[in-house]
C-alpha positions in Angstrom: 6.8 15.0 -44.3 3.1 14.5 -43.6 2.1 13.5 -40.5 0.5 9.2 -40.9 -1.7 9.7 -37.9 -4.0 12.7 -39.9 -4.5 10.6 -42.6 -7.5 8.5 -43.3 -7.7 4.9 -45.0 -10.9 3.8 -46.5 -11.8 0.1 -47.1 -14.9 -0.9 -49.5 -15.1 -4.7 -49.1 -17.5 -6.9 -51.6 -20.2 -8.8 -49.7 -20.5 -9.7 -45.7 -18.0 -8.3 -43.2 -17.2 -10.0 -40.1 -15.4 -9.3 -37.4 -11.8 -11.2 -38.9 -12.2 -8.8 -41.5 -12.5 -5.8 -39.4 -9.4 -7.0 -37.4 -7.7 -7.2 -40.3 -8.4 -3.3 -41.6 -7.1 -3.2 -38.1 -4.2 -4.6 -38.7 -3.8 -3.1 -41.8 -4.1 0.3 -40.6 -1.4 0.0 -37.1 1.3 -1.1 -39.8 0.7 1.9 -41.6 0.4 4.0 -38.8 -2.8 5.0 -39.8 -5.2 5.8 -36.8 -8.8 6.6 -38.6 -10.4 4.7 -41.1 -13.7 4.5 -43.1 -15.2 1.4 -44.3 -17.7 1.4 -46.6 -20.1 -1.2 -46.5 -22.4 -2.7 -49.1 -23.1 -6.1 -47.7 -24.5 -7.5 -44.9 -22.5 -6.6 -41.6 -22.7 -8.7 -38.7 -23.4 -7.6 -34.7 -20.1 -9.0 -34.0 -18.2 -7.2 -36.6 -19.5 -3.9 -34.7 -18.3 -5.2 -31.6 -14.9 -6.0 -32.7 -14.9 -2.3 -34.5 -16.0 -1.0 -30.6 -13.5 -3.2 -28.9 -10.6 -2.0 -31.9 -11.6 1.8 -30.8 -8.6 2.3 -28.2 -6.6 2.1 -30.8 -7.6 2.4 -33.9 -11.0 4.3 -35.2 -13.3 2.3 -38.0 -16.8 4.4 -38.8 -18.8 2.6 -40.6 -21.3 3.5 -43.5 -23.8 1.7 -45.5 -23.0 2.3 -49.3 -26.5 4.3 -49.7 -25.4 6.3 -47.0 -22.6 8.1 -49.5 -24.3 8.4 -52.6 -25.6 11.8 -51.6 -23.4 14.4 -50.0 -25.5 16.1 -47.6 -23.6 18.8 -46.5 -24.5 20.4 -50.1 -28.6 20.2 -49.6 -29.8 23.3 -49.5 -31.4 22.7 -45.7 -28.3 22.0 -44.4 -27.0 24.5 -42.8 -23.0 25.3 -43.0 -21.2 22.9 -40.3 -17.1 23.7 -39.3 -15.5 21.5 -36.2 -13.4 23.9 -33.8 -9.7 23.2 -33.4 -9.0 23.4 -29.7 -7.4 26.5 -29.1 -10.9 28.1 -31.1 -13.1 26.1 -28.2 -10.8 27.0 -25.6 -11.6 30.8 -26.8 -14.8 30.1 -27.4 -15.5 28.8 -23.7 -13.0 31.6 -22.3 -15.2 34.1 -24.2 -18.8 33.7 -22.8 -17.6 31.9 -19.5 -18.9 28.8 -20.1 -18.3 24.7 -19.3 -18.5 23.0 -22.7 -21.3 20.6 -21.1 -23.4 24.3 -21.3 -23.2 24.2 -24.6 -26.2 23.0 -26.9 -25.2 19.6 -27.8 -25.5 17.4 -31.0 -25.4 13.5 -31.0 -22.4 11.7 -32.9 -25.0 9.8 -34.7 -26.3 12.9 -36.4 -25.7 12.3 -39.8 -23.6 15.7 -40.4 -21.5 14.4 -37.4 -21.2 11.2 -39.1 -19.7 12.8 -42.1 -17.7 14.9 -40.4 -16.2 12.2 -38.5 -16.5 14.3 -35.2 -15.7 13.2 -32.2 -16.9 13.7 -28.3 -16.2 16.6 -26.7 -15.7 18.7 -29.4 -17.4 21.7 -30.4 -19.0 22.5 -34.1 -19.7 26.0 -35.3 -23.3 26.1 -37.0 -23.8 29.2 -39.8 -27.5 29.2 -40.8 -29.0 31.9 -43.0 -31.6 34.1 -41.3 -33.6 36.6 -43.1 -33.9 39.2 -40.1 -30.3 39.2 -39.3 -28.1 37.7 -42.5 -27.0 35.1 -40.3 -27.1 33.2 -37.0 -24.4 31.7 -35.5 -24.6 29.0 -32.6 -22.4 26.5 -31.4 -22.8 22.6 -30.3 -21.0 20.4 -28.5 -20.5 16.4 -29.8 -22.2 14.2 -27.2 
C-alpha cells in the first residue's frame, strides 16, 4: 500500500482562481489525504487567492505555476546544471562529514526556478553536479532558504 501523504495532486482550472477555489483544492486534497499539490494556472489569479494558499500552508501545500511556466522543462537545458535534493540521513552525513551547521552552507532561494520544480523545501539541502573541463566535474552543495 502506498503511502497518500507522498503523493501529489495537480489541479488545472479554466479562467480566474480565487481564493474559494483554492479552499476548495484544499478541501479536496485533506479528504484524500493528500498533503502537496500543484495547480496550474492559466488565468488570472487574484492577491487573495495567494493569501488563502499561504494561510492553507499548515496543512496543506499548494505551489503555484503560471501555465507558460511548464511548457519547457528546464531541468533538461543544456546550462542547467544536474540538481538532486538530499534525503536527511545524506544531509545529516553530509553536515557530520565536513563539520558544518547547515546555515554554513551556500544557500539557494525557494523561488529559484529549479527549486520551484523541484518542489524543495526550507532547510533542505540540494546536491549541484556541474561539468568542469579541468576536473570532469564539480560538486557543491546548497541549502533551501
Amino acid at each position: 500500500m502506498t503511502d497518500m501523504s507522498d503523493r501529489i495532486i495537480a489541479f488545472f482550472p479554466d479562467g480566474a482562481v480565487s481564493a474559494k477555489t483554492c479552499k476548495e483544492y484544499a478541501t479536496a486534497m485533506s479528504a484524500q489525504g493528500i498533503r502537496r499539490g500543484v495547480l496550474v494556472i492559466s488565468g488570472k489569479f487574484s492577491s487573495f487567492a495567494r493569501t488563502a494558499i499561504e494561510e492553507l500552508a499548515p496543512q496543506v501545500l499548494l505551489e503555484t505555476f503560471r501555465e507558460e511556466e511548464l511548457r519547457v522543462d528546464i531541468t533538461e537545458h543544456e546550462l542547467v546544471p544536474e540538481h538532486r535534493v538530499l534525503s536527511e540521513p545524506d544531509k545529516a552525513a553530509l553536515l557530520a562529514r565536513y563539520k558544518l551547521k547547515d546555515t554554513q552552507l551556500p544557500r539557494i532561494q525557494a523561488s529559484d526556478p529549479v527549486a520551484r520544480f523541484y518542489g524543495m523545501q526550507r532547510g533542505e539541502v540540494v546536491k549541484i553536479i556541474r561539468p568542469s573541463e579541468t576536473a570532469g566535474r564539480y560538486v557543491t552543495y546548497r541549502v533551501v532558504m
